[in-house]
C-alpha positions in Angstrom: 10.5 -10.3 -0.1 9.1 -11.3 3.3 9.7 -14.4 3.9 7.4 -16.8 6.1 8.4 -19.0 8.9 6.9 -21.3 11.6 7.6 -23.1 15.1 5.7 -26.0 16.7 4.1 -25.6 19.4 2.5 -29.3 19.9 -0.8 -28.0 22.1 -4.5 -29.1 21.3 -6.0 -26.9 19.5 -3.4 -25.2 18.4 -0.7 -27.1 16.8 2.0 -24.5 15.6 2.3 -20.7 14.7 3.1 -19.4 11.5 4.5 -16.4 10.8 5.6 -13.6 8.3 7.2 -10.6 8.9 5.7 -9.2 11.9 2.3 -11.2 11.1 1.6 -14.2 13.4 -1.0 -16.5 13.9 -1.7 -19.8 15.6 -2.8 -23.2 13.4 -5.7 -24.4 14.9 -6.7 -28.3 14.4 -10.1 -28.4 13.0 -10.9 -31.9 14.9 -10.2 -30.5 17.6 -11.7 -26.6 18.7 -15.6 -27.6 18.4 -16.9 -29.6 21.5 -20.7 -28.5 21.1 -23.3 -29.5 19.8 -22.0 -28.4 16.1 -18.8 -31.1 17.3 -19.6 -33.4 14.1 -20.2 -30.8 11.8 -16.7 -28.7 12.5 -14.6 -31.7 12.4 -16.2 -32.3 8.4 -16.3 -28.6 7.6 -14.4 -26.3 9.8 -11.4 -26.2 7.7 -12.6 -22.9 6.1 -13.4 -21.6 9.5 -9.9 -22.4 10.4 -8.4 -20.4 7.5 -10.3 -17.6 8.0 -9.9 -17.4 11.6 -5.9 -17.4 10.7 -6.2 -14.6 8.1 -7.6 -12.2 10.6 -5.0 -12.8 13.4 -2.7 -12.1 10.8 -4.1 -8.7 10.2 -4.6 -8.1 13.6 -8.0 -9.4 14.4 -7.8 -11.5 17.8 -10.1 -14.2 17.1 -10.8 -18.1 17.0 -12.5 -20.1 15.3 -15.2 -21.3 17.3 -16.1 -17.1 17.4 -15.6 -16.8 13.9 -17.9 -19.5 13.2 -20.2 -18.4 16.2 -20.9 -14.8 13.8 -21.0 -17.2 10.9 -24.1 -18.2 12.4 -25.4 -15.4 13.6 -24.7 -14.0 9.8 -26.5 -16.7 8.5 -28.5 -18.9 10.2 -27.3 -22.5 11.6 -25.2 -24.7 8.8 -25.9 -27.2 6.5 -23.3 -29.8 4.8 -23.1 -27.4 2.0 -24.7 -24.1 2.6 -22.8 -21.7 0.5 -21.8 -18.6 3.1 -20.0 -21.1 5.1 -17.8 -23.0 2.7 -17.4 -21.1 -0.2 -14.2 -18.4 -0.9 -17.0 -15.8 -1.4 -18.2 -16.7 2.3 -14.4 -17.2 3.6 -14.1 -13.1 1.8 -17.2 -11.6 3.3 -16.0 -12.6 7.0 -12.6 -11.2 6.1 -13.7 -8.2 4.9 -16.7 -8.1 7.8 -13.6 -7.3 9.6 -12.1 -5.1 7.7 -9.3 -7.2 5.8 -9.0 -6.9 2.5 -9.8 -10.0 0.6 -10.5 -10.9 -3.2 -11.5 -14.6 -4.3 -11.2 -15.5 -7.6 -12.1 -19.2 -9.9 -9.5 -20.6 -12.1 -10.0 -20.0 -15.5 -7.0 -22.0 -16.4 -3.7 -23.6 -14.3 -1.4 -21.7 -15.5 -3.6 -18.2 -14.9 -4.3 -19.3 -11.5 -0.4 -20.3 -10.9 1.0 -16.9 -11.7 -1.5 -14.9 -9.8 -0.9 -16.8 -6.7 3.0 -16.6 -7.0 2.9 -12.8 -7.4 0.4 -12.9 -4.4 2.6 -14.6 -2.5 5.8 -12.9 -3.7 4.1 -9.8 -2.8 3.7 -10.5 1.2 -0.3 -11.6 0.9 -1.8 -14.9 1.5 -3.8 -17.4 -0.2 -6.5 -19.5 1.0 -7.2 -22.0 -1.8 -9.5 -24.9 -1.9 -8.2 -28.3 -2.7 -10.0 -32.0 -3.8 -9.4 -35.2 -1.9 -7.2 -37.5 -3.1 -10.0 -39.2 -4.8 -9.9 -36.6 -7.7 -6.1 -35.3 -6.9 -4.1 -38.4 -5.8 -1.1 -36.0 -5.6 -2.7 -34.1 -2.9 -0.4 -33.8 0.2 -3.1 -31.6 1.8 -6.2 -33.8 2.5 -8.4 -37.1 2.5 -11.5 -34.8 0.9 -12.4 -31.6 -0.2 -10.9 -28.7 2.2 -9.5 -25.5 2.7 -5.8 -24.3 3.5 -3.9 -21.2 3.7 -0.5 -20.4 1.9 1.5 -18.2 4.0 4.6 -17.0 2.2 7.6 -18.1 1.0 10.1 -19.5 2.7 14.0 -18.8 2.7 14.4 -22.0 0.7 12.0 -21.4 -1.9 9.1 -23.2 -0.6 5.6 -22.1 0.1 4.4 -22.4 3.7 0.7 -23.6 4.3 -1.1 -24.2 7.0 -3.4 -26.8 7.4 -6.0 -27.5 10.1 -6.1 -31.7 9.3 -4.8 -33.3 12.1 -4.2 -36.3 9.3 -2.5 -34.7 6.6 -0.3 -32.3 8.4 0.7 -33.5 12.0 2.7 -30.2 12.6 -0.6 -27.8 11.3 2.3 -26.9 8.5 3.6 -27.9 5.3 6.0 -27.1 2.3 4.7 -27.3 -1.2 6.0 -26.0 -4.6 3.6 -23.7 -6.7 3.2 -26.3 -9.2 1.1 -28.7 -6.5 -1.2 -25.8 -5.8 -1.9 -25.0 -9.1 -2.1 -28.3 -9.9 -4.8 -29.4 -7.0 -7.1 -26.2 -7.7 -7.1 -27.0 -11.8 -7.6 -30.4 -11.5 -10.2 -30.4 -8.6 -12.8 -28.4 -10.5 -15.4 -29.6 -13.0 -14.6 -29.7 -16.7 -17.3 -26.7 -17.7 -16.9 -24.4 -14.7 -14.2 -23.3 -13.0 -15.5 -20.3 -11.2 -17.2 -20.6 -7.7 -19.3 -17.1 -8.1 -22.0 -17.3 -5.2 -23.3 -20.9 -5.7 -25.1 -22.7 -2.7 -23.6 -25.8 -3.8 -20.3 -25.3 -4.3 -18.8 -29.3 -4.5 -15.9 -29.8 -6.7 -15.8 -26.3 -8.0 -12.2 -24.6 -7.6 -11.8 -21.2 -6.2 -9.1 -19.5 -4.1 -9.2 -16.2 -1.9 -6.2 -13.6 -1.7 -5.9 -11.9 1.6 -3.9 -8.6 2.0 
């Protein structure tokens, strides 16, 4: 297995660097990397811009997120609180594979489905963005106040999954250690009783989903 690993860097907007292998990429804080007129709108919804932006300097791709989300625009037109290219996995997988990186996204038909396929995804050196509630529907949720996006690395030597997270709130460092069991979890119970895919809806609000990168 290759395992995943991280350093701080304490810098503003970029918090720490993550690692695997000989993948690296810096954790950018989404409050932090928009000072334009779009300011408001990143800091509420850049989290997904974040992640992507990570992916691709993983694979090579030297990129940040105010030029990822500068194409977004260009792609599709300026945002909206909930315009579907922009914060959906099926947007997050278009830019990816824009780029050439291979990306997937996939719903969750059930927890324990969903739990399996992101160990193994994991296990086998990819990553996993994977969107997760606020604490308002998941009160476990170590990752965030509302809805948003974050990005599992790898594994760690210890057993523990690495995620990077561009909340400033939530994850101080831009990095945190979970168990598979609180990502399963977060996905499962942050989706709506009768549908648990994302497919390519505009409105995409409490509806789980995750993207596997690599």
């Amino acid at each position: 297995m290759v395992y995943a690993d991280y350093k701080v860097l304490n810098s503003i907007p970029v918090i720490s660097q993550v690692t695997i292998g000989d993948k690296s990429t810096p954790v950018w804080q989404q409050f932090f990397w928009e000072t334009g007129e779009y300011q408001e709108f990143v800091r509420k919804n850049g989290c997904g811009h974040c992640c992507a932006t990570m992916a691709l300097n993983l694979y090579g791709i030297k990129i940040d997120p105010h030029q990822e989300f500068t194409l977004c625009r260009k792609l599709w037109g300026e945002p909206t609180e909930h315009q579907g290219n922009f914060q959906t996995v099926s947007g997050i997988t278009k830019i990816l594979r824009h780029y050439g990186v291979p990306a997937e996204f996939f719903g969750v038909p059930s927890q324990e489905i969903a739990k399996k396929h992101i160990e193994k995804s994991l296990c086998d050196g990819k990553q996993v963005i994977f969107w997760t509630p606020g604490k308002s529907t998941f009160p476990e949720s170590p990752f965030s106040m509302r809805a948003h996006y974050v990005m599992a690395v790898g594994y760690t030597k210890d057993g523990q999954i690495l995620v990077a997270n561009s909340s400033h709130k939530m994850a101080p460092t831009g990095v945190q250690m979970v168990d598979i069991d609180t990502i399963a979890r977060a996905l499962y119970f942050g989706a709506e009783p009768n549908d648990k895919t994302w497919g390519e809806r505009d409105f995409h609000v409490n509806n789980a989903g995750y993207v596997v990168v690599g």
